[in-house]
C-alpha positions as CSV (number, residue, x, y, z in Angstrom):
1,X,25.3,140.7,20.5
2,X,28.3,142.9,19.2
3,X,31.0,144.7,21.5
4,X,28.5,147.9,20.9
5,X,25.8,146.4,22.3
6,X,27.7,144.7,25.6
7,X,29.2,148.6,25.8
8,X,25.9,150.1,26.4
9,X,24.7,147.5,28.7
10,X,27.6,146.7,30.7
11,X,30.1,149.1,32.2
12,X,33.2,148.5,34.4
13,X,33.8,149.5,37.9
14,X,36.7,147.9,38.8
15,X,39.1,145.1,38.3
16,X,39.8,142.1,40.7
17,X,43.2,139.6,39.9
18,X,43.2,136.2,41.9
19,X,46.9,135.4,42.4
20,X,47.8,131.8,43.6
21,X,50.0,131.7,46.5
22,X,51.6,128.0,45.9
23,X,52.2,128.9,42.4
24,X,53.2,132.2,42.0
25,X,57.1,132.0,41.8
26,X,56.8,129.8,38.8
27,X,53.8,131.3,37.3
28,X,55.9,134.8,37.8
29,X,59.1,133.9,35.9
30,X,57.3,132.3,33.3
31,X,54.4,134.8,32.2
32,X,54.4,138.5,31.9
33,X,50.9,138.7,32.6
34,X,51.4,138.2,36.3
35,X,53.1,141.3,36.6
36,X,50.6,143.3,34.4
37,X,47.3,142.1,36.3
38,X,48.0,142.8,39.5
39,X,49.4,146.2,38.8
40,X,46.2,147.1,37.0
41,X,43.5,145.4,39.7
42,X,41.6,147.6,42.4
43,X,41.5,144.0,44.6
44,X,43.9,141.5,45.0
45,X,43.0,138.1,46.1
46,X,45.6,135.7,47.2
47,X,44.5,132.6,47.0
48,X,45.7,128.9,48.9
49,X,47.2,130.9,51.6
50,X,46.8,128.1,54.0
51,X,48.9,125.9,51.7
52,X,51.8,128.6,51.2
53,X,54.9,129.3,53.4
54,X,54.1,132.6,55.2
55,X,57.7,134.1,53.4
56,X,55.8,133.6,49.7
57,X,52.6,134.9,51.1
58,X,55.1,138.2,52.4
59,X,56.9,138.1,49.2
60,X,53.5,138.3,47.3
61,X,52.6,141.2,49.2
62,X,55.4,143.2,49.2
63,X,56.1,142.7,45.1
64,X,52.0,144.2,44.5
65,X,52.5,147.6,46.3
């Protein structure tokens, strides 16, 4: 199969970025792409939010509006 032919039979409708909640300070200062993902995704997932303090989960939230 070449990119033409996944073109034709795939289309896409929207983008969804998984963020981790216990790792998202660390993963933030070290790697652009976690700024770039979330600002191009329709849905944001946070993920391991029963693991994370409720001020990262907050901080999370506020930095992808």
């Amino acid at each position: 199969m070449t990119s033409l032919d996944l073109h034709r039979a795939y289309s896409i409708e929207g983008v969804i970025t998984l963020v981790d909640s216990v790792n998202d300070k660390s993963t933030y200062d070290n790697h652009e792409e976690v700024i770039k993902q979330p600002a191009l995704a329709d849905i944001i997932i946070l993920s391991k939010t029963d693991l994370a303090e409720k001020s990262a989960i907050k901080s999370i939230i506020d930095r992808s509006k």
